[in-house]
PALUMLUM-482936 format. One record per atom (N, C-alpha, C): z, y, x; residue number from 1; atom name; residue in one letter. Coordinates in nm, 2 decimals, padded with zeros to 4 digits. Layout:
BEGIN
- Z, Y, X, NUM, CA, A
...
This chain:
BEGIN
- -02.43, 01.35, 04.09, 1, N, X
- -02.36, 01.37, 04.22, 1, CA, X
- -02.46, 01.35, 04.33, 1, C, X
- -02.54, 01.25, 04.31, 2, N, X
- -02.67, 01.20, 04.42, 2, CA, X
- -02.76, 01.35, 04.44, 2, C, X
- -02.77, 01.42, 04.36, 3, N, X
- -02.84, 01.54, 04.35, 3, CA, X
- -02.77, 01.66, 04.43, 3, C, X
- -02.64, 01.66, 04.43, 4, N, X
- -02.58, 01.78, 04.46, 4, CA, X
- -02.57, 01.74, 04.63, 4, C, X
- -02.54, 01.59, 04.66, 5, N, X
- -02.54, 01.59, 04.78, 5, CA, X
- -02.65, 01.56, 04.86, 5, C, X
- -02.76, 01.51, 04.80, 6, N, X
- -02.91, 01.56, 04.86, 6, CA, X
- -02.94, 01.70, 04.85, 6, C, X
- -02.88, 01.84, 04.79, 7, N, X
- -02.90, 01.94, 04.80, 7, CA, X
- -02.83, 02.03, 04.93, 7, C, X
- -02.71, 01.97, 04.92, 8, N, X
- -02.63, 02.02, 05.03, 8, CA, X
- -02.67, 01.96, 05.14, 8, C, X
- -02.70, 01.81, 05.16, 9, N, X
- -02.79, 01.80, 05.31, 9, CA, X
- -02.89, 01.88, 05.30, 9, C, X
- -03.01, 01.94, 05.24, 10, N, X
- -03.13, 02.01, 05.25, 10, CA, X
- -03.09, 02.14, 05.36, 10, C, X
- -02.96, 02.20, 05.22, 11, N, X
- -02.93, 02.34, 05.31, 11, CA, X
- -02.88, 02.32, 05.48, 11, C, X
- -02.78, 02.19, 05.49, 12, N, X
- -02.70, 02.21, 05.62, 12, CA, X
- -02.86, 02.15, 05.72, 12, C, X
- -02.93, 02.10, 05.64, 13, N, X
- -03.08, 02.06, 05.78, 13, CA, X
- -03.16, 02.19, 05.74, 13, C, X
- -03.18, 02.28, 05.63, 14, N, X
- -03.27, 02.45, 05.69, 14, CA, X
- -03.15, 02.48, 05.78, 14, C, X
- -03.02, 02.48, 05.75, 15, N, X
- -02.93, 02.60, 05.86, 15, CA, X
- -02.96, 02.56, 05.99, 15, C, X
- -02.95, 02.42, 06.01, 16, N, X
- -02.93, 02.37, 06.17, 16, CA, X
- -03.06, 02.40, 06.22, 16, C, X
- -03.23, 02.39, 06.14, 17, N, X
- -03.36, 02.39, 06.17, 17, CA, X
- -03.33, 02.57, 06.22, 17, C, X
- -03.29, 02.63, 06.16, 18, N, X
- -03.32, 02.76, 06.14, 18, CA, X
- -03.22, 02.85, 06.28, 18, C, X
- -03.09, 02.81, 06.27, 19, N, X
- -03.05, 02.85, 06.42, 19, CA, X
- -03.10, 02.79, 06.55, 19, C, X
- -03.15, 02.66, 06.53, 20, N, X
- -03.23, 02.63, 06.63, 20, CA, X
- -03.34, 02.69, 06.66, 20, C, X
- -03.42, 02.71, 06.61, 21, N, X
- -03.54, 02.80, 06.58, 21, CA, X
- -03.49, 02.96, 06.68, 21, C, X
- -03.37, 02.97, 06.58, 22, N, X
- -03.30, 03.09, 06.69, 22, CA, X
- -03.31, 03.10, 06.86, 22, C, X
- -03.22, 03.00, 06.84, 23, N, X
- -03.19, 02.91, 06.99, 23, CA, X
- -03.30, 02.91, 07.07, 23, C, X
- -03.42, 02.90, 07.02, 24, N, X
- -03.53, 02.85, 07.13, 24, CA, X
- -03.67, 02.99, 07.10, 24, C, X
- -03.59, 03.07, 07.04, 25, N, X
- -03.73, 03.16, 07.00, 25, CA, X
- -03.64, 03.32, 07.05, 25, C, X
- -03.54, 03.33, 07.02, 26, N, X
- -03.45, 03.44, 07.03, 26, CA, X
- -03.54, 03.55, 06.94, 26, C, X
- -03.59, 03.49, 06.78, 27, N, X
- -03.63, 03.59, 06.70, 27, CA, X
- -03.49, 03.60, 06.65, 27, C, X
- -03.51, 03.72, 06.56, 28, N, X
- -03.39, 03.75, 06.52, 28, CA, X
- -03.43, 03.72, 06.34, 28, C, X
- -03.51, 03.71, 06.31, 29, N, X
- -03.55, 03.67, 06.17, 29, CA, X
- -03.46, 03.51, 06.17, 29, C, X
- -03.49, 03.46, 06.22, 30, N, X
- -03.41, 03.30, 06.20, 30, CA, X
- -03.32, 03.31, 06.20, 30, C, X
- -03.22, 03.38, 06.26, 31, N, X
- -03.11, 03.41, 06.26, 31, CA, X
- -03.04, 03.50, 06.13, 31, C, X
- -03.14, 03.56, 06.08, 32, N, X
- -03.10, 03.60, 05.95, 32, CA, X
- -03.13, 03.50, 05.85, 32, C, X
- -03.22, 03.43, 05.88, 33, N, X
- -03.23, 03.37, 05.77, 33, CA, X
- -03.12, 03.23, 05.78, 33, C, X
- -03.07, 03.18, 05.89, 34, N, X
- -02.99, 03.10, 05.89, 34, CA, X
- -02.85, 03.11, 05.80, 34, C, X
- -02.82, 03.27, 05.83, 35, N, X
- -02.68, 03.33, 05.83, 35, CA, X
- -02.70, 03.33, 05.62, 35, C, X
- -02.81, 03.38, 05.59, 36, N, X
- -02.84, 03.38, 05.43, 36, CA, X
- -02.81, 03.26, 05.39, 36, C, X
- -02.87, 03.18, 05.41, 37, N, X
- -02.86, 03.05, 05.42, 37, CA, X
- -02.73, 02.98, 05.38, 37, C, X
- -02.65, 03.03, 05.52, 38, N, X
- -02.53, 02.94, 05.49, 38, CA, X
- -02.42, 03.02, 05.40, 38, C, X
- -02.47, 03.14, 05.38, 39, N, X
- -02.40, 03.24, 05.27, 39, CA, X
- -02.44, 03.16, 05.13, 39, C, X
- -02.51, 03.18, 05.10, 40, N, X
- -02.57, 03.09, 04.95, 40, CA, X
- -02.59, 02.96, 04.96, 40, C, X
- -02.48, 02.88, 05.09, 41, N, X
- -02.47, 02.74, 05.06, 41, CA, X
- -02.31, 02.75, 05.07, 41, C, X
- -02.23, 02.82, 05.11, 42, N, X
- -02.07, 02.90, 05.11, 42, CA, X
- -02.04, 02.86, 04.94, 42, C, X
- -02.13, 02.98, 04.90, 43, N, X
- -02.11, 03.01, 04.74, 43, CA, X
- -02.14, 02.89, 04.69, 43, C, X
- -02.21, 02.80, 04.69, 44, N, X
- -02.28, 02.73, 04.59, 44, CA, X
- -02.17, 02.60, 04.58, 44, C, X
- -02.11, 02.58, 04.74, 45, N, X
- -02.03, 02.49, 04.73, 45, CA, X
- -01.88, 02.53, 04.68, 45, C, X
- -01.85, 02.68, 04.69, 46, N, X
- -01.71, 02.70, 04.65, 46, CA, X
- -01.75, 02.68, 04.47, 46, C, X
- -01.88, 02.74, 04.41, 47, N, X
- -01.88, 02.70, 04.29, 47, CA, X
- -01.88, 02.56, 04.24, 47, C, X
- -01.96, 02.47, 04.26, 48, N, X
- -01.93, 02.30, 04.30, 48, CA, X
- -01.79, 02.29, 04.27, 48, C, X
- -01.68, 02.34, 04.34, 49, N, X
- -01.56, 02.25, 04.39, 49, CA, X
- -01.50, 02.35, 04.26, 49, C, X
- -01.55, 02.48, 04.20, 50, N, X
- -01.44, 02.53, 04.10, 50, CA, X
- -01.48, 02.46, 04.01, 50, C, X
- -01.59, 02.42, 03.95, 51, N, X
- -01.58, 02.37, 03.84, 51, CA, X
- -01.53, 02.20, 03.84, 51, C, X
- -01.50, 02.16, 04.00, 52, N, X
- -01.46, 02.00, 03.96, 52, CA, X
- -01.31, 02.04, 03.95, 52, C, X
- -01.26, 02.18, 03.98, 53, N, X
- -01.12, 02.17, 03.96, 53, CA, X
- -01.09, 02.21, 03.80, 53, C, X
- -01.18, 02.29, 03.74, 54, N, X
- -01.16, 02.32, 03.60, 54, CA, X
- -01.17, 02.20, 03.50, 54, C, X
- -01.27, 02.12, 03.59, 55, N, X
- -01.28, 01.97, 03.48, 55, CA, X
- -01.17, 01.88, 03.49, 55, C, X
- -01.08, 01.91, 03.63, 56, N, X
- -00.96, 01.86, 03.61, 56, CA, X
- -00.84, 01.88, 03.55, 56, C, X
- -00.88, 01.99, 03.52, 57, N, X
- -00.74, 02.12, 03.46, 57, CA, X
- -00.76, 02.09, 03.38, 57, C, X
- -00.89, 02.08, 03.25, 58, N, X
- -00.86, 02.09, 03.13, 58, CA, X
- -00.85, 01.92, 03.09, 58, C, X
C-alpha cells in the first residue's frame, strides 16, 4: 500500500509541476502533458479501487 501511495503522490506532484509550468510558460505542451497525466492517473486509480472491491466481493 506504501507503494501505491508514493505513486499516486508522484503523479498528483508531475500534474500540479506540469499545469504550473502551463501557468507560467503558456506552452501548450504542459498542458498536454498535464491533462495525459491525470488521464492515466484517473485510470490507474479507478483500477486500484476495482480490484479492492473484487477482493471484497469474493
Amino acid at each position: 500500500m506504501l507503494i501505491f501511495r508514493w505513486l499516486a503522490m508522484m503523479f498528483a506532484l508531475g500534474i500540479i509541476v506540469s499545469f504550473a509550468l502551463y501557468a507560467g510558460t503558456g506552452q501548450e505542451r504542459f498542458k498536454r502533458f498535464g491533462l495525459l497525466a491525470l488521464k492515466w492517473a484517473v485510470l490507474a486509480g479507478l483500477g486500484f479501487f476495482a480490484v479492492l472491491i473484487l477482493e471484497r466481493l469474493a
